[in-house]
HTML snippet that shows the backbone in 3Dmol.js (N, CA, C, O; Angstrom):
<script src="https://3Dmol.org/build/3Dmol-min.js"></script>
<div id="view" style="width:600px;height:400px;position:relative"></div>
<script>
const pdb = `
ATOM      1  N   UNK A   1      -0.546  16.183 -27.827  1.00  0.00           N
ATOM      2  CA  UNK A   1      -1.028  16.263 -26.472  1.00  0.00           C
ATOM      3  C   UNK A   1      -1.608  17.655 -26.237  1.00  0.00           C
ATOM      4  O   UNK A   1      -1.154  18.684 -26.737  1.00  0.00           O
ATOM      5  N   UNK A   2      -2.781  17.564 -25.329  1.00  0.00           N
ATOM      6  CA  UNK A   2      -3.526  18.843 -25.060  1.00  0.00           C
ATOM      7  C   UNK A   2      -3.290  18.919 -23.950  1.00  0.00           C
ATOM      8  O   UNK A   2      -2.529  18.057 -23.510  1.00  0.00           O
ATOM      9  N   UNK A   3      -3.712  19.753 -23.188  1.00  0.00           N
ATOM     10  CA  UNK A   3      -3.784  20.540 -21.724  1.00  0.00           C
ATOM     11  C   UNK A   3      -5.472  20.286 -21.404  1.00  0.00           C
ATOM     12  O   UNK A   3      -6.286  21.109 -21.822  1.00  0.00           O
ATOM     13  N   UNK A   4      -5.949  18.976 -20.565  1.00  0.00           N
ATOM     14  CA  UNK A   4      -6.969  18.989 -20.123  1.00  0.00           C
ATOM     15  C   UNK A   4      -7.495  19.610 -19.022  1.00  0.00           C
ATOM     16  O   UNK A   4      -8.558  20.212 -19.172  1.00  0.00           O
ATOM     17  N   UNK A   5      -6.726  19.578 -17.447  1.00  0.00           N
ATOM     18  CA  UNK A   5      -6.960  20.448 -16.898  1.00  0.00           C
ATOM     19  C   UNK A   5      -5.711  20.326 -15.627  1.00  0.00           C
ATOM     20  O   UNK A   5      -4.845  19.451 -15.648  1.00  0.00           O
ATOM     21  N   UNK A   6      -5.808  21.231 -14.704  1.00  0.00           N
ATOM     22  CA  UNK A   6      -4.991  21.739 -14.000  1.00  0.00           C
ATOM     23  C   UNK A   6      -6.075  21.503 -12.400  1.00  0.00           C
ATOM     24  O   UNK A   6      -7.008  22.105 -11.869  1.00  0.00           O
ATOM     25  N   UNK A   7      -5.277  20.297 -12.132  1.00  0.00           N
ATOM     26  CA  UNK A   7      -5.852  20.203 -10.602  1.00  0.00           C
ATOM     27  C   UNK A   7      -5.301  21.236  -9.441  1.00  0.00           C
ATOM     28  O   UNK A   7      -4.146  21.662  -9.419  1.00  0.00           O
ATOM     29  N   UNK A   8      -6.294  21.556  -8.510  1.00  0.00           N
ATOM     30  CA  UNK A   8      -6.022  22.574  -7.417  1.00  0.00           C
ATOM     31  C   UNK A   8      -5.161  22.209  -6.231  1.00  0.00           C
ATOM     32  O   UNK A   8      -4.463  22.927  -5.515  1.00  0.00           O
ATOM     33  N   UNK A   9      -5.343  21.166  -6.210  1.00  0.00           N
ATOM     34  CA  UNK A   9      -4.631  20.097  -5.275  1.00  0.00           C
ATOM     35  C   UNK A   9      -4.143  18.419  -5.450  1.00  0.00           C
ATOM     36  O   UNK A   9      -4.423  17.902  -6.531  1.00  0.00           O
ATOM     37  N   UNK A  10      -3.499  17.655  -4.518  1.00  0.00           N
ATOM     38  CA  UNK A  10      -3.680  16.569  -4.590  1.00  0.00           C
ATOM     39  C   UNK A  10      -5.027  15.601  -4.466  1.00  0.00           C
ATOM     40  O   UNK A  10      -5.071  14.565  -5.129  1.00  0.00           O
ATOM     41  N   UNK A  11      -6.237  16.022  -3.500  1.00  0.00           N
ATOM     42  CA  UNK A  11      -7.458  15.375  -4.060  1.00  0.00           C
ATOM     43  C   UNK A  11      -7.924  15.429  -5.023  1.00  0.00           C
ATOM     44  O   UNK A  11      -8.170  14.328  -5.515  1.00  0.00           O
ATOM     45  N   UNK A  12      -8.404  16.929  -6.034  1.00  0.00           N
ATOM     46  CA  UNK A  12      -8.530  17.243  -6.955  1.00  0.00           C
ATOM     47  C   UNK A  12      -7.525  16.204  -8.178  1.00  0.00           C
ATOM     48  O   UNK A  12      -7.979  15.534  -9.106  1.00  0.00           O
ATOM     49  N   UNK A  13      -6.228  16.357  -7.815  1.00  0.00           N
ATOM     50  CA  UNK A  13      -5.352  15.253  -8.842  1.00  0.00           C
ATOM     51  C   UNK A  13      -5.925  13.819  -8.922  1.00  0.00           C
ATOM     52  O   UNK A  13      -5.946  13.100  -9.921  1.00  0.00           O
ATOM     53  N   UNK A  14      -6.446  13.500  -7.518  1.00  0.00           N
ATOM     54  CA  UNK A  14      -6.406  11.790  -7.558  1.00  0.00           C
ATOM     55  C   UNK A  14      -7.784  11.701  -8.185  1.00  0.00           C
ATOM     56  O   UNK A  14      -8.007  10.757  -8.943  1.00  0.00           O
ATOM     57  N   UNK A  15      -8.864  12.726  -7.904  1.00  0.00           N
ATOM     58  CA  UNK A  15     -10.025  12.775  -8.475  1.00  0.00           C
ATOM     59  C   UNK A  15     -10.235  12.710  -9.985  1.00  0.00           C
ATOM     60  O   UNK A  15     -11.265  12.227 -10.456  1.00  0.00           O
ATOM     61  N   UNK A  16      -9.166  13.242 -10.806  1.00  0.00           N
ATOM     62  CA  UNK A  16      -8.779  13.538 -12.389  1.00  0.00           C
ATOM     63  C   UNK A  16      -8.759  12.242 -12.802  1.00  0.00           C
ATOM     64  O   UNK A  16      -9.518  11.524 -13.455  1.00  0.00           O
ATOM     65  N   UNK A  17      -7.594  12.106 -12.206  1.00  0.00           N
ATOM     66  CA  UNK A  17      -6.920  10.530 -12.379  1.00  0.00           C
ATOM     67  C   UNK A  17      -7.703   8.954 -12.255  1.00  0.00           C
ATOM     68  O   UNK A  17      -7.287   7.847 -12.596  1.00  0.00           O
ATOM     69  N   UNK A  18      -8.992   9.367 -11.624  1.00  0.00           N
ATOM     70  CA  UNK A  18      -9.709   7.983 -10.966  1.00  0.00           C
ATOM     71  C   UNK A  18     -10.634   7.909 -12.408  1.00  0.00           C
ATOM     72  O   UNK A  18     -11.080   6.853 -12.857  1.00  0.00           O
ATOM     73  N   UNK A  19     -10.848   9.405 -13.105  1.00  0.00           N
ATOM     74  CA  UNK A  19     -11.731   9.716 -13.716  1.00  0.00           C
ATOM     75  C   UNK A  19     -11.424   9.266 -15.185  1.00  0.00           C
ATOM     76  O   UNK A  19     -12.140   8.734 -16.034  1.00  0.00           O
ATOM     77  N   UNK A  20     -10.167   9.646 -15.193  1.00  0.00           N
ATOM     78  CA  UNK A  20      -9.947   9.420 -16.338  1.00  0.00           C
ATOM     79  C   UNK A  20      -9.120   7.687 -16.657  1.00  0.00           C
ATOM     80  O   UNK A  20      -9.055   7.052 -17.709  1.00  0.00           O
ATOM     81  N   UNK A  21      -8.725   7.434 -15.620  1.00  0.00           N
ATOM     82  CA  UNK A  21      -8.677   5.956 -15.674  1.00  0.00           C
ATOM     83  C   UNK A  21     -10.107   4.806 -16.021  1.00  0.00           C
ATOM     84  O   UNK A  21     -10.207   3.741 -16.631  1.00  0.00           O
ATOM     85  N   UNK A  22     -10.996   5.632 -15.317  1.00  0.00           N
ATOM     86  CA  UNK A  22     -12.253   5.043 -15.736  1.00  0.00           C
ATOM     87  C   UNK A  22     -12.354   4.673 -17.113  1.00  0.00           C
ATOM     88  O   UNK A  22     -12.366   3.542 -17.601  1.00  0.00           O
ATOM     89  N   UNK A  23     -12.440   6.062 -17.804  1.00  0.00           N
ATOM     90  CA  UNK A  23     -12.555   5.980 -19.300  1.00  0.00           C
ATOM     91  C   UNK A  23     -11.534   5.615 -19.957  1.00  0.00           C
ATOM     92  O   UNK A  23     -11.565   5.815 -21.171  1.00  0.00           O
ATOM     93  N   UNK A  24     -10.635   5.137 -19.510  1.00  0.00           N
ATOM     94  CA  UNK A  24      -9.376   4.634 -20.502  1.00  0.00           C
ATOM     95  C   UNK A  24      -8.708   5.281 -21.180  1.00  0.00           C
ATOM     96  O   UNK A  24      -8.259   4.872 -22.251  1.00  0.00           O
ATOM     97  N   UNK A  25      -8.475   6.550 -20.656  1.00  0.00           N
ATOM     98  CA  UNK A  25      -7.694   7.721 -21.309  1.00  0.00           C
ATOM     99  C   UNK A  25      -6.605   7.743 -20.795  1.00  0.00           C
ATOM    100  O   UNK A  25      -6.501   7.641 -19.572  1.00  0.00           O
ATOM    101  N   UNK A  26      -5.507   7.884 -21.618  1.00  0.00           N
ATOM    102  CA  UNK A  26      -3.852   7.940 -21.071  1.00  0.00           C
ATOM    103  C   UNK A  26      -3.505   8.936 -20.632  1.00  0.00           C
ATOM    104  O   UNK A  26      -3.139   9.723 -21.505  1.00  0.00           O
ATOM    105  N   UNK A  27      -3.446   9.272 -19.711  1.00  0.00           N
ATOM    106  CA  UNK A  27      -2.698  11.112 -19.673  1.00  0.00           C
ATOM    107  C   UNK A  27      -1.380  10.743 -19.070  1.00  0.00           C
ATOM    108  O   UNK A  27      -0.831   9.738 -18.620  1.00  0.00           O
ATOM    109  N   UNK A  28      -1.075  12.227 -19.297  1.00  0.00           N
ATOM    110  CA  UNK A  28       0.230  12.914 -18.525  1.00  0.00           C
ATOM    111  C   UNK A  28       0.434  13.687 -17.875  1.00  0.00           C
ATOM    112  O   UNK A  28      -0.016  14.789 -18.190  1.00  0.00           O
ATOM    113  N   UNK A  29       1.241  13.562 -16.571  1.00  0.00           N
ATOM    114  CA  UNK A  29       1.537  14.666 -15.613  1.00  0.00           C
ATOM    115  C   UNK A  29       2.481  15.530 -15.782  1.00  0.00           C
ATOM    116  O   UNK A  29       3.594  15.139 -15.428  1.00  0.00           O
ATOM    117  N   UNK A  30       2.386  16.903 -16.337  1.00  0.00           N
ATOM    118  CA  UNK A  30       3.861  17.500 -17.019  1.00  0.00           C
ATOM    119  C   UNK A  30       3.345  18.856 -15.253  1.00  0.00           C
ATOM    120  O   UNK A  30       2.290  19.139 -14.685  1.00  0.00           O
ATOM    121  N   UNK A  31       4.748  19.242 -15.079  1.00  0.00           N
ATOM    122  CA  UNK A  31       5.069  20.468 -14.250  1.00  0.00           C
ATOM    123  C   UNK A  31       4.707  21.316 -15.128  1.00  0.00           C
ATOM    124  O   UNK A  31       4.784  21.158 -16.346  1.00  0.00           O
ATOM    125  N   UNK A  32       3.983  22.967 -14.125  1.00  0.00           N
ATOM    126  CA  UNK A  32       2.771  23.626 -14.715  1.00  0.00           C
ATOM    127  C   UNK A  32       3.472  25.102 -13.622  1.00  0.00           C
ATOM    128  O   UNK A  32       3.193  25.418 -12.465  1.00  0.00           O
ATOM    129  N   UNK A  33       4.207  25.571 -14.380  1.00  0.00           N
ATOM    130  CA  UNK A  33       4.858  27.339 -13.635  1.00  0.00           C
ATOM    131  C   UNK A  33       3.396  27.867 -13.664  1.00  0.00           C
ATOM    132  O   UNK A  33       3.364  28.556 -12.644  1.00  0.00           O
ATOM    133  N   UNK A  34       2.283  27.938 -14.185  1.00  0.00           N
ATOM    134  CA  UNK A  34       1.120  28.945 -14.008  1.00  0.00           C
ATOM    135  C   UNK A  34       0.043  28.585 -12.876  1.00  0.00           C
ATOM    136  O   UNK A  34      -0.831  29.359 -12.483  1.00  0.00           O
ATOM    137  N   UNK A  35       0.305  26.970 -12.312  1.00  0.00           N
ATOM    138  CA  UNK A  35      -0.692  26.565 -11.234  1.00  0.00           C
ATOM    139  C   UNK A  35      -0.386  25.820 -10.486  1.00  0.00           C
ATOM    140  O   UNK A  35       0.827  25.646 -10.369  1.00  0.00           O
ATOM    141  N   UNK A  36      -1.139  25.173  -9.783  1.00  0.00           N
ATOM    142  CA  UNK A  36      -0.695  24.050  -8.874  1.00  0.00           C
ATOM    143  C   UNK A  36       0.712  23.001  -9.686  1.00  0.00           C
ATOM    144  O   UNK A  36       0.960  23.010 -10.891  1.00  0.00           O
ATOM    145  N   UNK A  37       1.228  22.429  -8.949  1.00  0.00           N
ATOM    146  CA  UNK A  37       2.774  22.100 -10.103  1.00  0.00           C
ATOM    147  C   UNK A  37       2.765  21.360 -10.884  1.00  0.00           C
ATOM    148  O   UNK A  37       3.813  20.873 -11.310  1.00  0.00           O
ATOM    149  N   UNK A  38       1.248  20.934 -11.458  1.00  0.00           N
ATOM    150  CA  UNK A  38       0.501  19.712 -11.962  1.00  0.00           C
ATOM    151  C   UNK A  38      -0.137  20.118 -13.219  1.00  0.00           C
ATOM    152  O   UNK A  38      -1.062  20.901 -13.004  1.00  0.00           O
ATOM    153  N   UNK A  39      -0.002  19.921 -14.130  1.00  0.00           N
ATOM    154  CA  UNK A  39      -1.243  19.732 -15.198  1.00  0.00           C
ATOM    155  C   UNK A  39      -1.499  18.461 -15.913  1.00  0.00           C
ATOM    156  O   UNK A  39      -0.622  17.634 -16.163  1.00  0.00           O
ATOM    157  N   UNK A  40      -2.727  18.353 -16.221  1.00  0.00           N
ATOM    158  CA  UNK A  40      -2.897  16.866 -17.095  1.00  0.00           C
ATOM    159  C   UNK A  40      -3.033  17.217 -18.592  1.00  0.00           C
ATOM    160  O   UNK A  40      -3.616  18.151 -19.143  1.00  0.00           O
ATOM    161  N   UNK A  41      -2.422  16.331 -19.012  1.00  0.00           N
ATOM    162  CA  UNK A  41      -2.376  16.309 -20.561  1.00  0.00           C
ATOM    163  C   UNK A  41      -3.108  15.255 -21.064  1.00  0.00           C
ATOM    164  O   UNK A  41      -3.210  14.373 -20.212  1.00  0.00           O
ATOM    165  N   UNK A  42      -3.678  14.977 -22.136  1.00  0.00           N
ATOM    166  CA  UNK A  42      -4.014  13.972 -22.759  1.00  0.00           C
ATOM    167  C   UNK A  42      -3.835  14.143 -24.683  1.00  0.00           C
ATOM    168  O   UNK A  42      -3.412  15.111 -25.315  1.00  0.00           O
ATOM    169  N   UNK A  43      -4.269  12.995 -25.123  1.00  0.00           N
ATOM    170  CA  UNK A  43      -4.260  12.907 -26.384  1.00  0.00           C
ATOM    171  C   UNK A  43      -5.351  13.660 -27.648  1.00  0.00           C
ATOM    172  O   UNK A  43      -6.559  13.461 -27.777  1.00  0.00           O
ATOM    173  N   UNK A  44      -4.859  14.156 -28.106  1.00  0.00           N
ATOM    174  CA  UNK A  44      -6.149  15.288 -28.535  1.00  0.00           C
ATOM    175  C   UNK A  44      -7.566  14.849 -28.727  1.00  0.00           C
ATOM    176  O   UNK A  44      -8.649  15.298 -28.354  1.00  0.00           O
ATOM    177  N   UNK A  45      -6.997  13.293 -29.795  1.00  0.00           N
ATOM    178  CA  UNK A  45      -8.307  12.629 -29.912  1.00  0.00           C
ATOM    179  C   UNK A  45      -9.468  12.188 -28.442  1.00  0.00           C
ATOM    180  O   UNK A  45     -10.669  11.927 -28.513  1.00  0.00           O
ATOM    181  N   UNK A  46      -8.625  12.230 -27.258  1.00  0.00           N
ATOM    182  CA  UNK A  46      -9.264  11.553 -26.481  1.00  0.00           C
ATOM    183  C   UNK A  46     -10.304  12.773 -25.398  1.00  0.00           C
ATOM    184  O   UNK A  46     -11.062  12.530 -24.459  1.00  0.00           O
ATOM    185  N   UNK A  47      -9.962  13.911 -25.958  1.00  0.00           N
ATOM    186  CA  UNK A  47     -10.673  15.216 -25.493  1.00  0.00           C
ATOM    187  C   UNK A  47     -12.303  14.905 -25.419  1.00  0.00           C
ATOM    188  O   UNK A  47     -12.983  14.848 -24.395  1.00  0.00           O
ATOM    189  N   UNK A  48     -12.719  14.728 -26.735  1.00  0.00           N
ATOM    190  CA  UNK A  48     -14.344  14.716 -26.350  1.00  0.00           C
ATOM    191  C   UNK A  48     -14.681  13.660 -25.167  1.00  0.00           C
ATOM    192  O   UNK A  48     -15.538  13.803 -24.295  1.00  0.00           O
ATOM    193  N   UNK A  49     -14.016  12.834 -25.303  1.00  0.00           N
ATOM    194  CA  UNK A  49     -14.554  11.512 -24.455  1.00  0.00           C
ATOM    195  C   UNK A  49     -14.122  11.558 -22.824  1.00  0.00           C
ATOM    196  O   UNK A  49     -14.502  11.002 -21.794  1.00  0.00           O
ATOM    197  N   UNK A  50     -13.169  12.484 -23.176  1.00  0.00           N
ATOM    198  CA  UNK A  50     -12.512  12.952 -21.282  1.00  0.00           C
ATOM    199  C   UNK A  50     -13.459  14.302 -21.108  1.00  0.00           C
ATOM    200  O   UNK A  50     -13.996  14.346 -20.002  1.00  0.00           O
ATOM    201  N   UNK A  51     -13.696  15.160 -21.789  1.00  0.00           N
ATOM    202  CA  UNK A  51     -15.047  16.204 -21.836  1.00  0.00           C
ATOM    203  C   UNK A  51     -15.937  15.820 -21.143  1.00  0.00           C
ATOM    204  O   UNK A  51     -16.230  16.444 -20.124  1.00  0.00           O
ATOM    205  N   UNK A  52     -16.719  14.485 -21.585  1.00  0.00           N
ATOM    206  CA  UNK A  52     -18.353  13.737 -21.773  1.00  0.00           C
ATOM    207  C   UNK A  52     -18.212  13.107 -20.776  1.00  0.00           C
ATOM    208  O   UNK A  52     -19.320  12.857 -20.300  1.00  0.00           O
ATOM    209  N   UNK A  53     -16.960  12.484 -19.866  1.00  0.00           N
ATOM    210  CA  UNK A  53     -16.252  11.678 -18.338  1.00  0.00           C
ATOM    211  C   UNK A  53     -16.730  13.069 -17.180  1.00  0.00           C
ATOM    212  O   UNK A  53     -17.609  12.955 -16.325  1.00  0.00           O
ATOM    213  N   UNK A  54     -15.918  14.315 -17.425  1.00  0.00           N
ATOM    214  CA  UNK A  54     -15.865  15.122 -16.816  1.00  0.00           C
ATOM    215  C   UNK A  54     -17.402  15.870 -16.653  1.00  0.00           C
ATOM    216  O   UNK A  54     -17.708  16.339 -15.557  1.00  0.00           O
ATOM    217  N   UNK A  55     -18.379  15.954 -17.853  1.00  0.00           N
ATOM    218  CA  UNK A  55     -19.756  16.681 -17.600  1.00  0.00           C
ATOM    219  C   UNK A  55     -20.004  15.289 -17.217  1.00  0.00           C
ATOM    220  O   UNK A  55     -19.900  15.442 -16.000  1.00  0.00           O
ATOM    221  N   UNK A  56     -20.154  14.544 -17.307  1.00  0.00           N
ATOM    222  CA  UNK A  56     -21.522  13.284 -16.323  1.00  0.00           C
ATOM    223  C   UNK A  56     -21.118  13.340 -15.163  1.00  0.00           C
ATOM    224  O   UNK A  56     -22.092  13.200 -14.424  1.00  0.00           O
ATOM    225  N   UNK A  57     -19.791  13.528 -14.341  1.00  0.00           N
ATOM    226  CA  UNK A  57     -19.276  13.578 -13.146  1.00  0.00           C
ATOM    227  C   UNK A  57     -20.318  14.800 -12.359  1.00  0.00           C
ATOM    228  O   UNK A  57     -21.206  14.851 -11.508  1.00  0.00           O
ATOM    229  N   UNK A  58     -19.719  15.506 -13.070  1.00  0.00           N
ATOM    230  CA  UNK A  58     -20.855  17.406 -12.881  1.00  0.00           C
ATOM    231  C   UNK A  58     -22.138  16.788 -12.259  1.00  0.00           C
ATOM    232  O   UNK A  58     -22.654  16.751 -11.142  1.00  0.00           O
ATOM    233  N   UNK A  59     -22.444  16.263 -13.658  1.00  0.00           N
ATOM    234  CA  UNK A  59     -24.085  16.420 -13.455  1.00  0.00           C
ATOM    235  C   UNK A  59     -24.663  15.571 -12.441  1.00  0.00           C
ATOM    236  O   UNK A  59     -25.860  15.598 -12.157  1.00  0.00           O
ATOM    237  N   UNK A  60     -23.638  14.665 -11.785  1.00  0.00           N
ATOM    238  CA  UNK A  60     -24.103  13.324 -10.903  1.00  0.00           C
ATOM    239  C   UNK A  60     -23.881  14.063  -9.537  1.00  0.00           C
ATOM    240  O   UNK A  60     -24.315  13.444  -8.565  1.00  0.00           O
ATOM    241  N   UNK A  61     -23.371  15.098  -9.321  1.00  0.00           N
ATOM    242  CA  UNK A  61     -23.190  16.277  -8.216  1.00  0.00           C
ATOM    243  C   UNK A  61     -24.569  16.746  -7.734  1.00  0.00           C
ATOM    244  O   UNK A  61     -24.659  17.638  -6.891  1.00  0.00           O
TER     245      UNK A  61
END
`;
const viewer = $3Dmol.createViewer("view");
viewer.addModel(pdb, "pdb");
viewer.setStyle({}, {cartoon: {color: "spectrum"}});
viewer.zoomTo();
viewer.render();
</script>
């Protein structure tokens, strides 16, 4: 498991989560002492493809 990212808030969380449900990526919510009390984890392999979820989101901004 990797450290994908660290939401700022609860919208920001549900926003992760909608995102990465899209793409069919499993994550995990582990408690995070350095940020909001949240970080997402995922599966290493599933990094590029939660990456390539996260820049098309960007770019549709």
């Amino acid at each position: 498991m990797v450290r994908f990212y660290d939401p700022k808030d609860k919208n920001d969380l549900a926003r992760m989560e909608k995102l990465l449900r899209k793409g069919a990526i499993e994550y995990f919510l582990v408690p995070n002492a350095d940020a909001w009390p949240i970080e997402i984890r995922i599966a290493e392999e599933d990094l590029p493809q939660a990456e390539a979820l996260l820049q098309q989101e960007s770019s549709a901004c």
